[in-house]
VOBA-1610 file (N, C-alpha, C; in pm, whole numbers, padded with zeros to 5 digits, always signed):
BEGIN
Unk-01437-00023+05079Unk-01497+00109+05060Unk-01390+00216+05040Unk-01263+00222+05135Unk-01155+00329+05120Unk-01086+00300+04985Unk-01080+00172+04914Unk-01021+00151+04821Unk-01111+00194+04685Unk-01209+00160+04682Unk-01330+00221+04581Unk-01319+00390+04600Unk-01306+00442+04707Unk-01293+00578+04700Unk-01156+00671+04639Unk-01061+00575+04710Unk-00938+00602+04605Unk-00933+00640+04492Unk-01000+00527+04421Unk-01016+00502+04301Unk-01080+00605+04202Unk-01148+00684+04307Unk-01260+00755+04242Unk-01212+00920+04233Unk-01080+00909+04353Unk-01045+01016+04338Unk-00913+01033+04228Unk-00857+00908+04231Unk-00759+00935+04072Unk-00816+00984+03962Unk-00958+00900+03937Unk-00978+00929+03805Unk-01043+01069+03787Unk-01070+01112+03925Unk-01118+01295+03916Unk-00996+01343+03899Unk-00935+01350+03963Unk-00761+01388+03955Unk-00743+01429+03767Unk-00771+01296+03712Unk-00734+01275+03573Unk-00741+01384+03504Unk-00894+01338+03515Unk-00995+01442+03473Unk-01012+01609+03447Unk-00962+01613+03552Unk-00920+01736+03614Unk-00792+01824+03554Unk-00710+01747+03496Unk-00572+01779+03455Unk-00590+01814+03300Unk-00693+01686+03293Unk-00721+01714+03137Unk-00770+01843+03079Unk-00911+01843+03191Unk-00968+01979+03147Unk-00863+02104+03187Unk-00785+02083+03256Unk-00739+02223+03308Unk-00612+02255+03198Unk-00601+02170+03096Unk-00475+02196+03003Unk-00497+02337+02911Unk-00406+02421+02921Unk-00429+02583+02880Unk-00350+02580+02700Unk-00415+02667+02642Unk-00343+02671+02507Unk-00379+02818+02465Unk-00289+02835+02385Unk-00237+03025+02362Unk-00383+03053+02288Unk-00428+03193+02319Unk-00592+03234+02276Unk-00533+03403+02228Unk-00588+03383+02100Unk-00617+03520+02040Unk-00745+03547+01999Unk-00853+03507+02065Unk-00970+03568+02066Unk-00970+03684+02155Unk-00909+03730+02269Unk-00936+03788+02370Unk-00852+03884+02310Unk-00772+03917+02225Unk-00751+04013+02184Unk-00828+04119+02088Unk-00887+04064+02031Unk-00986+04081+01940Unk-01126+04141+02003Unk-01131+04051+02067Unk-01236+04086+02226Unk-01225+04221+02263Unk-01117+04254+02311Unk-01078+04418+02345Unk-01080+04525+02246Unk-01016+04490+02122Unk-01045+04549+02017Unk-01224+04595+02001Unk-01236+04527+01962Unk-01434+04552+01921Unk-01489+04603+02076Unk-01444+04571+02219Unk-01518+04642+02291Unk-01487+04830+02301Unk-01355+04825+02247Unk-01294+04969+02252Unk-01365+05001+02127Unk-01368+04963+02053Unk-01435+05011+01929Unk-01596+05075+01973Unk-01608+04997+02022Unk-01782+04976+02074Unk-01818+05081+02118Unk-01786+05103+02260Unk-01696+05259+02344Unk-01727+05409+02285Unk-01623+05387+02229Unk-01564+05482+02116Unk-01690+05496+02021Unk-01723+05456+01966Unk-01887+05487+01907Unk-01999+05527+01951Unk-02010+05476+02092Unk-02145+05501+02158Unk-02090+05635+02255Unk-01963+05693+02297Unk-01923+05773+02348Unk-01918+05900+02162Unk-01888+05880+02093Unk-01899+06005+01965Unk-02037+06008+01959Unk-02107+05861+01931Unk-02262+05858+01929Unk-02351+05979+01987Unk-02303+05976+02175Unk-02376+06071+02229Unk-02349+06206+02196Unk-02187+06246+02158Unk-02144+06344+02138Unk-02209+06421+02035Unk-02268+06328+01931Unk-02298+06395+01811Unk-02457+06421+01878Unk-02524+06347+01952Unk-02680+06338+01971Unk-02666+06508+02068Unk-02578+06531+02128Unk-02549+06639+02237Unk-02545+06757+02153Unk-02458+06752+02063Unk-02404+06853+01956Unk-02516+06915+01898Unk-02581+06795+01869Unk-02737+06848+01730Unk-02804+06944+01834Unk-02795+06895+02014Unk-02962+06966+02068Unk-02845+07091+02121Unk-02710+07086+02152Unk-02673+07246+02138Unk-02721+07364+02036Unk-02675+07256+01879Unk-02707+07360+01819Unk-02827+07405+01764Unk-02976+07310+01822Unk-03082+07372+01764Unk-03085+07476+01911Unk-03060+07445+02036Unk-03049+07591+02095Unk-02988+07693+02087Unk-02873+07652+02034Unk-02841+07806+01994Unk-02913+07877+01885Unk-02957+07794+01782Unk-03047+07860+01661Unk-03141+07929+01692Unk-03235+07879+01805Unk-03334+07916+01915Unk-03312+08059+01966Unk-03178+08073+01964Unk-03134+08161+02070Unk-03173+08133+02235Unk-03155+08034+02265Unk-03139+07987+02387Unk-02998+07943+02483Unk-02953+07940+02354Unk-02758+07951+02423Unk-02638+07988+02319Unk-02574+08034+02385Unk-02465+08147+02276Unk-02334+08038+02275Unk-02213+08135+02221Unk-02076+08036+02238Unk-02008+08114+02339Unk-02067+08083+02486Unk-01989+08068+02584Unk-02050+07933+02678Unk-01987+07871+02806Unk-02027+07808+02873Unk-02016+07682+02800Unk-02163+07591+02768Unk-02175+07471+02698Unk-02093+07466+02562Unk-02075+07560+02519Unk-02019+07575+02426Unk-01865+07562+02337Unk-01782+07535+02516Unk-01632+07485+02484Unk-01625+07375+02486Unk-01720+07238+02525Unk-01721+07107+02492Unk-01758+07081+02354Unk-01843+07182+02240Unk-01821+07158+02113Unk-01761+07226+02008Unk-01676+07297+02069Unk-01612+07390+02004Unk-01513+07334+01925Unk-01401+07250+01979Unk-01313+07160+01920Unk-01371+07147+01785Unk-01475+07037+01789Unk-01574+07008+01677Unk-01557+07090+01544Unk-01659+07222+01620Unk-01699+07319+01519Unk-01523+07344+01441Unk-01433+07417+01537Unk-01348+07460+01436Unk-01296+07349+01363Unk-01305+07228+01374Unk-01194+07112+01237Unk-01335+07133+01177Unk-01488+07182+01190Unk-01579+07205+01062Unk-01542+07306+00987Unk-01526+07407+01047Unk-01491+07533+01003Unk-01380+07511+00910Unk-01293+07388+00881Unk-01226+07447+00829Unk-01233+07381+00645Unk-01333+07313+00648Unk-01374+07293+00535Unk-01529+07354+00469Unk-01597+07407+00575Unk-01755+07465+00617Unk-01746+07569+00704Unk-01735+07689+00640Unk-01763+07828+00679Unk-01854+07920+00680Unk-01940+07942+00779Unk-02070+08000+00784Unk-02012+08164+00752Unk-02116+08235+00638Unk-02105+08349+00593Unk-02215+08426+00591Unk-02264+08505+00655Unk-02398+08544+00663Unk-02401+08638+00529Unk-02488+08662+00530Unk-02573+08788+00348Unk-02616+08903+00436Unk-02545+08985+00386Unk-02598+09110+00443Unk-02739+09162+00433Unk-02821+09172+00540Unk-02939+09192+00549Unk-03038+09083+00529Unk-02999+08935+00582Unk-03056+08847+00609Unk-03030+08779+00736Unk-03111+08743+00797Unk-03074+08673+00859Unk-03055+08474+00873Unk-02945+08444+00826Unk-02943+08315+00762Unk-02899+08255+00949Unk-02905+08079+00878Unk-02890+08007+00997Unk-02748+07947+00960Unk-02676+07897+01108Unk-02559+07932+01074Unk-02544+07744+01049Unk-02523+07658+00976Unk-02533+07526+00983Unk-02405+07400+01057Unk-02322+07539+01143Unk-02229+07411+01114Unk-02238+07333+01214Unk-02337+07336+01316Unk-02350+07237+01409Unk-02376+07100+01322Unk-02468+07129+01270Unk-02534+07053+01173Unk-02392+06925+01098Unk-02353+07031+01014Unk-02241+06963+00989Unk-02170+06849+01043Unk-02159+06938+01160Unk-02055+06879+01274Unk-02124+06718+01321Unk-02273+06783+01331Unk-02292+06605+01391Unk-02276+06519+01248Unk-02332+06557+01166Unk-02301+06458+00968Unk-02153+06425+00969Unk-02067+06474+01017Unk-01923+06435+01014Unk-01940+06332+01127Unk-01981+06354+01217Unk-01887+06237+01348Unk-02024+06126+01314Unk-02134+06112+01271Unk-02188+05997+01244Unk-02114+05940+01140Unk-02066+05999+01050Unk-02053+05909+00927Unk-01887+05810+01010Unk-01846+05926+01085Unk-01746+05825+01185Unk-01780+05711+01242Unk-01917+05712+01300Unk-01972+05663+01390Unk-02023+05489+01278Unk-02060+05550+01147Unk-02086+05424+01027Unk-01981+05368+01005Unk-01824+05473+00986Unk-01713+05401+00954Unk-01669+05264+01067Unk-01688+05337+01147Unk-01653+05249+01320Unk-01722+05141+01299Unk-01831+05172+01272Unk-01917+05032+01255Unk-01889+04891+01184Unk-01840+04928+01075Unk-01813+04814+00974Unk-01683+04792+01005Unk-01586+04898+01117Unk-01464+04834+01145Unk-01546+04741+01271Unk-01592+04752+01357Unk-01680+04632+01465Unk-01722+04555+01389Unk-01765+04538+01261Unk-01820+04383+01254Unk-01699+04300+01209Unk-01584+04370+01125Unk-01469+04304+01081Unk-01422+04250+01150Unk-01384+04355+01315Unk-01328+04304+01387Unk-01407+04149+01502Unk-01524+04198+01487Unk-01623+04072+01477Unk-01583+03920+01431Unk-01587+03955+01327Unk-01542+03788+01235Unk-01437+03757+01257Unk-01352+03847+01237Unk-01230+03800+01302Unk-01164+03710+01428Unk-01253+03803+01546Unk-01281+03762+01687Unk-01343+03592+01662Unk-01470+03560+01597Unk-01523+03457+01554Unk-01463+03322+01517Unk-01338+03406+01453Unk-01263+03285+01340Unk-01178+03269+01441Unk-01069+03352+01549Unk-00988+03330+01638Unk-01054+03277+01744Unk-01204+03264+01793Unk-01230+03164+01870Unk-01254+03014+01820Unk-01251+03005+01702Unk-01260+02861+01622Unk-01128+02816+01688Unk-01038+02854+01614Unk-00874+02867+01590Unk-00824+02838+01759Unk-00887+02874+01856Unk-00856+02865+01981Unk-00895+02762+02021Unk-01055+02674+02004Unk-01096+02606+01986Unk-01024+02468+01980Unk-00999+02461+01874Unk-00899+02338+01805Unk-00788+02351+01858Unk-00699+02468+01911Unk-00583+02435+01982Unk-00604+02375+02087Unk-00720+02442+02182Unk-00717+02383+02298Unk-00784+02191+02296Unk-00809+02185+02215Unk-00902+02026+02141Unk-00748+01970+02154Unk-00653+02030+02056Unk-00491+01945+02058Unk-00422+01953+02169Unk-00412+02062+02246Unk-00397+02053+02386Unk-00445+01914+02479Unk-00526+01896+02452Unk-00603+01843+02568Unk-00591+01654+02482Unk-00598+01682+02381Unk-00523+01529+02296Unk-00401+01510+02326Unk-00317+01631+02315Unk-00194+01539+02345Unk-00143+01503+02495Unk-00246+01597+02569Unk-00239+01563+02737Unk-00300+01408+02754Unk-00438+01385+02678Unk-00456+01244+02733Unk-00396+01138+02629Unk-00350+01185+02549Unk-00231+01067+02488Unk-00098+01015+02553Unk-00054+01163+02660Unk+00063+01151+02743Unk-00025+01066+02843Unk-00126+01038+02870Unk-00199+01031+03007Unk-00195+00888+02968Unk-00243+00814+02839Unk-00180+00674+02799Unk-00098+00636+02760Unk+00010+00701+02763Unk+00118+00652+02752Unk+00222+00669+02559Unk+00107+00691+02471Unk+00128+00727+02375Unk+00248+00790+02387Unk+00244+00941+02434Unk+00399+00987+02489Unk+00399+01025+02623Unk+00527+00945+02618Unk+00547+00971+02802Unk+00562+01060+02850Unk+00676+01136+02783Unk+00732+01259+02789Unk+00774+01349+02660Unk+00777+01412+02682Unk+00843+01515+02553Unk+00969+01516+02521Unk+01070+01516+02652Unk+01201+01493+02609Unk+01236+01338+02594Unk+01170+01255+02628Unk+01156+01122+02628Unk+01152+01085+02454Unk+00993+01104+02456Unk+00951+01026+02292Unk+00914+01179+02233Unk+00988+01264+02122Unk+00913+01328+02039Unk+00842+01312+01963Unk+00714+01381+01873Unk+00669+01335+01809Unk+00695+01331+01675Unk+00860+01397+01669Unk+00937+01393+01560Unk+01004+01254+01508Unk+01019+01177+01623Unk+01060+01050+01645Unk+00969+00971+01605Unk+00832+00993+01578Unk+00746+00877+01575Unk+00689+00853+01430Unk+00664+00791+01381Unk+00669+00775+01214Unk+00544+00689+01194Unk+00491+00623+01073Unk+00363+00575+01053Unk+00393+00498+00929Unk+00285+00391+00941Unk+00358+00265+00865Unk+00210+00243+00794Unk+00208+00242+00637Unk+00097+00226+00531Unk+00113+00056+00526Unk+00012+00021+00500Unk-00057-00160+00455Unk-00145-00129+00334Unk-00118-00194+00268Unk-00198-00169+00103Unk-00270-00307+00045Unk-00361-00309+00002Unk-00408-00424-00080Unk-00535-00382-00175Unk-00490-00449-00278Unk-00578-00386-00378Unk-00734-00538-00385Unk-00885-00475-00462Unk-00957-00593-00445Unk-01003-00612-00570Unk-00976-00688-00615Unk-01037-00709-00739Unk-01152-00832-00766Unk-01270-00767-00848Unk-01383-00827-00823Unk-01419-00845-00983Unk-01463-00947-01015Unk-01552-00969-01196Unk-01612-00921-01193Unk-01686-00814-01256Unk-01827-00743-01299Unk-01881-00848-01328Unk-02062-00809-01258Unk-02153-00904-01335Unk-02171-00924-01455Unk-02206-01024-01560Unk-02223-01036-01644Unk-02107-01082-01777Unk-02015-01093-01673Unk-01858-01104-01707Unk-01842-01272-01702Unk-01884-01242-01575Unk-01835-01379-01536Unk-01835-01516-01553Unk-01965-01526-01687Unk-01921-01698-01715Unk-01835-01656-01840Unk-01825-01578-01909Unk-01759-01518-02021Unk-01647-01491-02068Unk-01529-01394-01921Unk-01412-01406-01898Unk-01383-01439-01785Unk-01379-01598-01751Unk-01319-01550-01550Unk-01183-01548-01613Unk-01143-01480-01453Unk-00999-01428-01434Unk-00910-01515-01360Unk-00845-01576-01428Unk-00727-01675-01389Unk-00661-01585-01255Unk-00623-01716-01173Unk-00559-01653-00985Unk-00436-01587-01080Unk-00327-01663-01169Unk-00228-01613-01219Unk-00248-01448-01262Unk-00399-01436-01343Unk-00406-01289-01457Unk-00430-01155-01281Unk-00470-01273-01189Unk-00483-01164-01083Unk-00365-01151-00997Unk-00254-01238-00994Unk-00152-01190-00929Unk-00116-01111-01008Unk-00096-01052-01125Unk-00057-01002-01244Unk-00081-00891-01227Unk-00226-00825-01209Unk-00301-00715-01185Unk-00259-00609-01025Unk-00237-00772-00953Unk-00164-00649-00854Unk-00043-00653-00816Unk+00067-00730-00856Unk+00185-00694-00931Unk+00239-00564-00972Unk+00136-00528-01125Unk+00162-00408-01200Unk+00118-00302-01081Unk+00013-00313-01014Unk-00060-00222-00962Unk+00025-00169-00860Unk+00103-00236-00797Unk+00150-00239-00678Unk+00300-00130-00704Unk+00383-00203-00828Unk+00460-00102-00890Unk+00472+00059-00979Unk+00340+00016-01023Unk+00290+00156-01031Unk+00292+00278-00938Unk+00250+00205-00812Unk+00179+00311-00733Unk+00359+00342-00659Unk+00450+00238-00667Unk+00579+00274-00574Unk+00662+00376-00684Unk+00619+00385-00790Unk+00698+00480-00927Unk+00594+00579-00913Unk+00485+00609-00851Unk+00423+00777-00860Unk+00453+00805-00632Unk+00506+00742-00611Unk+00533+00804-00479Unk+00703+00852-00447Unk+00660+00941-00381Unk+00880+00959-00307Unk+00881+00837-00226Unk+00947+00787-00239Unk+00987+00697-00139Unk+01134+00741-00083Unk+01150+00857-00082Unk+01282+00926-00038Unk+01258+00982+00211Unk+01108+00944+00175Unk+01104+00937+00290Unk+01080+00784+00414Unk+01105+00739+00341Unk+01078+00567+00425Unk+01166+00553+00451Unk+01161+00441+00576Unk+01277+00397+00623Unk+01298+00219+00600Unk+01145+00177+00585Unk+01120+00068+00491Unk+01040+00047+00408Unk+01030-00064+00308Unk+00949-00120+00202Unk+00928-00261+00215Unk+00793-00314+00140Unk+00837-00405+00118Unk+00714-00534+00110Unk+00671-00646+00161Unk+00567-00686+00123Unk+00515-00788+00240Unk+00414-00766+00287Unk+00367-00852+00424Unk+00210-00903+00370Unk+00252-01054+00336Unk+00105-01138+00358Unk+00030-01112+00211Unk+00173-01087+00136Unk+00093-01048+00004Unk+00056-00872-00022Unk+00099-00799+00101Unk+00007-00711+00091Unk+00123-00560+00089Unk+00128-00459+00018Unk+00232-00361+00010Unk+00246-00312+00140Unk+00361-00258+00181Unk+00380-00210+00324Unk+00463-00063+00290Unk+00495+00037+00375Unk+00609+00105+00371Unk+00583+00172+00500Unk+00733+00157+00583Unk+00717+00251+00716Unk+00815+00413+00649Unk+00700+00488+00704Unk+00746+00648+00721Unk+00841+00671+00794Unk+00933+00770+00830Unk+01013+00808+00913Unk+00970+00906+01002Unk+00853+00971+00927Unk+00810+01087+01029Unk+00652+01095+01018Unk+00645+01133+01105Unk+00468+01163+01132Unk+00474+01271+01046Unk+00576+01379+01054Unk+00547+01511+00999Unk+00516+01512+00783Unk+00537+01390+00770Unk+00504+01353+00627Unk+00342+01303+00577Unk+00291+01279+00650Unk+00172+01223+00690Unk+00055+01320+00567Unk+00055+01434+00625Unk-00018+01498+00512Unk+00003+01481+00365Unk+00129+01488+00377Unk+00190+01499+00201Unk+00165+01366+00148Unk+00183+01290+00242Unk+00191+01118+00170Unk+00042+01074+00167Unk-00064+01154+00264Unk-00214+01090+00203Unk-00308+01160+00104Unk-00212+01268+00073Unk-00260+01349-00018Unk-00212+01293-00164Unk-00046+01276-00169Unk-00027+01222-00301Unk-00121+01042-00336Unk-00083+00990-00221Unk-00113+00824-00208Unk-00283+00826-00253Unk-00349+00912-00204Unk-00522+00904-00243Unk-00532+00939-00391Unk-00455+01031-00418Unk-00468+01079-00566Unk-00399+00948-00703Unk-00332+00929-00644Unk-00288+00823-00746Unk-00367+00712-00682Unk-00337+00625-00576Unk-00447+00541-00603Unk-00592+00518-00692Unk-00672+00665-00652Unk-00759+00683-00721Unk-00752+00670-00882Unk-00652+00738-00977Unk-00609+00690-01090Unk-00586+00608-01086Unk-00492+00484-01042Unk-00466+00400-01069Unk-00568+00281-01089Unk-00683+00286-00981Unk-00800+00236-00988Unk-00848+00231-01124Unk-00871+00350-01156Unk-00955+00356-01276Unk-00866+00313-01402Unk-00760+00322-01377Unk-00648+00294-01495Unk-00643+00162-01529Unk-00635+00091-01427Unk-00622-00076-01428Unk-00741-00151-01435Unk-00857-00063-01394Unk-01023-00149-01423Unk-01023-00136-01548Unk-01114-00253-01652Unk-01132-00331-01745Unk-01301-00312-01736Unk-01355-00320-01835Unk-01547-00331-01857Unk-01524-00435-01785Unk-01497-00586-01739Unk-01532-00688-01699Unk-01438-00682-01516Unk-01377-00615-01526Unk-01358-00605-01357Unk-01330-00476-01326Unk-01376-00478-01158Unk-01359-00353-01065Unk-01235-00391-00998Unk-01208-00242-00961Unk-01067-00226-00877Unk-01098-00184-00744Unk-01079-00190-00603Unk-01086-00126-00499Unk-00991-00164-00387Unk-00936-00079-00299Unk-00803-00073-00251Unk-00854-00060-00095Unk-00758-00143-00048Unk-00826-00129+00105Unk-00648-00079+00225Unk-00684+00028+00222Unk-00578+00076+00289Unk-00605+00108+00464Unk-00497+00105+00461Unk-00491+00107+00685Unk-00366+00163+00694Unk-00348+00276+00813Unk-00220+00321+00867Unk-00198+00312+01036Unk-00094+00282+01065Unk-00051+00286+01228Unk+00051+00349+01286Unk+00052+00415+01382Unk+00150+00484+01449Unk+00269+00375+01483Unk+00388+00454+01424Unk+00529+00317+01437Unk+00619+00442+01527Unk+00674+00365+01694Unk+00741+00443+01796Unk+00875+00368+01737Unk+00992+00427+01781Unk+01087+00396+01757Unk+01149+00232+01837Unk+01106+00196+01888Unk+01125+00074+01950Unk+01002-00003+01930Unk+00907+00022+01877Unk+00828-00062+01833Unk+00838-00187+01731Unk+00788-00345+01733Unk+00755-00474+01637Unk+00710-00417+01532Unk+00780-00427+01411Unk+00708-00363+01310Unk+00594-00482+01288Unk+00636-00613+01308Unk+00566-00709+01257Unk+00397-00718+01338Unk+00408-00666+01469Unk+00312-00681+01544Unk+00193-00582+01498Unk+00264-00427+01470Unk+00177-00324+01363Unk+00155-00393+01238Unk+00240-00431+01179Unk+00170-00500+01057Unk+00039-00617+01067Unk+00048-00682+01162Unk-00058-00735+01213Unk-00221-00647+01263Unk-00164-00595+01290Unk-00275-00502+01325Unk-00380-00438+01189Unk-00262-00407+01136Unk-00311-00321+01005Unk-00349-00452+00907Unk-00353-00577+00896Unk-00398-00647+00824Unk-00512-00713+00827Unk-00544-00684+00993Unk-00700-00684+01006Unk-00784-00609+01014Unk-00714-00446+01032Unk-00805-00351+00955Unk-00814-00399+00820Unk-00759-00463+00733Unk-00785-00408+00605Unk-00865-00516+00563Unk-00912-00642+00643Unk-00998-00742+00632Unk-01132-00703+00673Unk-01155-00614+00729Unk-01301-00519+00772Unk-01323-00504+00651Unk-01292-00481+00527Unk-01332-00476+00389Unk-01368-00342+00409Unk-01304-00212+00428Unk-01314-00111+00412Unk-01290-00046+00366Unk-01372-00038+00215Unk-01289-00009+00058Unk-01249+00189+00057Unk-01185+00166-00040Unk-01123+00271-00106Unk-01162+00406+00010Unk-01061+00389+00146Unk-01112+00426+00251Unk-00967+00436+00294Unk-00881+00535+00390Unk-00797+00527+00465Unk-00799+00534+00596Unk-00771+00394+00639Unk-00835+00353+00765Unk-00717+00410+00819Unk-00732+00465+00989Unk-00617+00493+01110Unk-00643+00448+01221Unk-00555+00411+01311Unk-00631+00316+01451Unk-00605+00474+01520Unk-00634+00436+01645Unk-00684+00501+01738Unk-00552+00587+01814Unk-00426+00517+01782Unk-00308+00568+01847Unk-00226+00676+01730Unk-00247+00651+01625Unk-00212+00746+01562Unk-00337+00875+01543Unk-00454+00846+01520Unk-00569+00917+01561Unk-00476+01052+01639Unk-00491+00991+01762Unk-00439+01054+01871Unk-00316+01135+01880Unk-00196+01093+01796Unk-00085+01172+01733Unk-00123+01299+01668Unk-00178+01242+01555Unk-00222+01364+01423Unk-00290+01487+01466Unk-00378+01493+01564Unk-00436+01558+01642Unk-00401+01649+01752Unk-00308+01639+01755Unk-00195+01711+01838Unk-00140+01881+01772Unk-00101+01793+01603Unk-00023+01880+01561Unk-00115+02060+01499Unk-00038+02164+01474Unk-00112+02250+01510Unk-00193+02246+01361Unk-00122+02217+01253Unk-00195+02194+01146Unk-00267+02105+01092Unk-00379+02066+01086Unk-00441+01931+01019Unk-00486+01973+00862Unk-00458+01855+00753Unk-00523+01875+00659Unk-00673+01776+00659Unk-00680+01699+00796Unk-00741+01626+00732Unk-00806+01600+00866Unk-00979+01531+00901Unk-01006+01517+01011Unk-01048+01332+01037Unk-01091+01295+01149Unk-01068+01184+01115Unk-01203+01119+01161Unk-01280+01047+01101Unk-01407+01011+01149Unk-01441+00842+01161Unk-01470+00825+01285Unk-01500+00696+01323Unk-01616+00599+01230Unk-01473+00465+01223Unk-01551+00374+01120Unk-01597+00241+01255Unk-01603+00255+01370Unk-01648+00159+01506Unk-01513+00134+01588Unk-01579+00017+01686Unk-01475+00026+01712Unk-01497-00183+01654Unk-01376-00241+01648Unk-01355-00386+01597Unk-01253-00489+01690Unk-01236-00616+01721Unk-01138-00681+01751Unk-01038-00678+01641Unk-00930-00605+01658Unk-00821-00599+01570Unk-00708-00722+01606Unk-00715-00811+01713Unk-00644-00977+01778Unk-00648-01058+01615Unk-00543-01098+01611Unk-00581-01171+01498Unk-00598-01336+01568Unk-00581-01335+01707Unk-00682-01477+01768Unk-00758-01417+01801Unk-00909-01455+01761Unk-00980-01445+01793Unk-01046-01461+01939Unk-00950-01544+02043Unk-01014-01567+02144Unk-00961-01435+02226Unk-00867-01346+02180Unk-00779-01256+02277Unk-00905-01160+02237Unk-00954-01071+02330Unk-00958-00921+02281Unk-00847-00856+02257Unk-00867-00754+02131Unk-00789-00617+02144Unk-00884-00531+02050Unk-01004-00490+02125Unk-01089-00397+02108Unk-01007-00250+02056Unk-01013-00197+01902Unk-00979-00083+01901Unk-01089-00005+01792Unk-01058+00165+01852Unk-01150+00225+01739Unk-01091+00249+01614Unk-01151+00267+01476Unk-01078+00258+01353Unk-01167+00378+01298Unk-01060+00477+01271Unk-01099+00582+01173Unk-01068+00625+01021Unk-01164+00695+00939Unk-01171+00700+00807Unk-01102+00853+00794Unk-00968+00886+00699Unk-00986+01031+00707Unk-01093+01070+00578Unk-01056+01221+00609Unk-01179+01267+00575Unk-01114+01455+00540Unk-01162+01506+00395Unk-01077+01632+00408Unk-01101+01702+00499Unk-01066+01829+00573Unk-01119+01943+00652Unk-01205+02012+00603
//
């Protein structure tokens, strides 16, 4: 029983650390802004509502310019100095500039306004923005919490790099097929060319290797921080290349997978991994396991979000588990 309770209090502990992870907020600035704004409107607001019932009493002749009259006086003279009441001799005219005076501080009161809703959206978009930091906050706390990184001065995440698995699929169109089949030779052929193609439209000025596992293209990154650039160019040409190399009688489709590579990490053991993602037959799709997931997510910029394709035995014995989740990116 004391040992079950233990137990129960680590993982609150955990828990606890996770949620309590803090990340920098500029909503609350914004916050103050629009409430001072707010203020400030409903304080001129009354001023002007005060102003109007001075000056229909004084019109009244129910109060002169003494007494109540030095709380709107300020007012009147910055009216006065564009709106000057002139009476006509032998009339008696009304003198308007109260009037005035409140038409000036409302139209303040409209200007203010549309500065509160700006400052509104704004506030809106900086609680998104806060949002997602604190989301990466709290990722890279429970990534430290598995071990992903231990420490900061330990493993950076400058240090940690990501390793592409490539294989292209090529299939006969119906109606093809008693007509032209495709010799195994005309298909090593196809992804051969394909394979060189795609290493002549990439930099490869950022790898630290190349090269070919199980038949299948490989290249390890040097940095995580390349990650955007390389699935942005790599999707775009693939995609051409697809269409470049399909024929009326066959389809092209590419089954790609990426994994987080630590600096002391088996490359061969990631390559394993990533070759049974790419046997899930999860076409023209960029699959990510769950540990790089967890990297990318950290950083303050994402181009890209990442959405769960299940979770699969990624063991390539079948009798071992190694239950992991596998994600598709996906633009922002």
């Amino acid at each position: 029983m004391a040992a079950n309770a233990s137990v129960r209090t680590k993982k609150t502990i955990k828990r606890k650390n996770i949620e309590a992870v803090k990340a920098k907020k500029t909503a609350s600035v914004y916050t103050a802004i629009k409430n001072t704004i707010k203020t400030v409107q409903v304080a001129i607001g009354s001023y002007a509502f005060l102003n109007i019932l001075f000056w229909l009493a004084y019109t009244a002749k129910l109060a002169d310019k003494s007494g109540l009259y030095a709380i709107f006086k300020p007012a009147w003279d910055f009216v006065n100095i564009f709106y000057t009441y002139k009476p006509l001799e032998g009339k008696d005219d009304i003198d308007f500039t109260g009037v005035v005076c409140s038409i000036c501080i409302m139209v303040l009161v409209v200007i203010l306004n549309s500065v509160h809703e700006w400052v509104s959206e704004m506030e809106e978009t900086a609680k998104i923005e806060d949002a997602k930091r604190l989301e990466r906050a709290k990722k890279r706390a429970l990534a430290k919490e598995k071990g992903i990184i231990k420490d900061r001065k330990a493993v950076s995440t400058k240090a940690l790099g990501f390793v592409f698995l490539m294989d292209i699929d090529i299939k006969q169109v119906s109606g093809f097929i008693q007509a032209n089949i495709i010799s195994q030779e005309e298909v090593v052929k196809i992804k051969t060319q394909f394979f060189k193609a795609l290493l002549n439209n990439l930099n490869l000025n950022q790898i630290s290797q190349k090269g070919y596992y199980r038949k299948k293209l490989f290249l390890n990154y040097k940095s995580i921080n390349y990650f955007d650039d390389f699935i942005y160019y790599a999707r775009e040409t693939l995609n051409a290349l697809s269409e470049e190399f399909s024929r009326p009688n066959i389809r092209i489709d590419f089954l790609v997978s990426l994994n987080l590579v630590s600096p002391n990490d088996d490359l061969k053991e990631k390559l394993d991994i990533l070759d049974t993602v790419n046997k899930l037959g999860l076409k023209n799709e960029f699959i990510c396991t769950q540990k790089l997931k967890d990297i990318y997510e950290t950083n303050q910029k994402q181009t890209f979000r990442m959405v769960s394709k299940g979770v699969y035995n990624l063991s390539r014995n079948l009798n071992v588990s190694n239950n992991q989740e596998v994600y598709s990116l996906r633009e922002v």
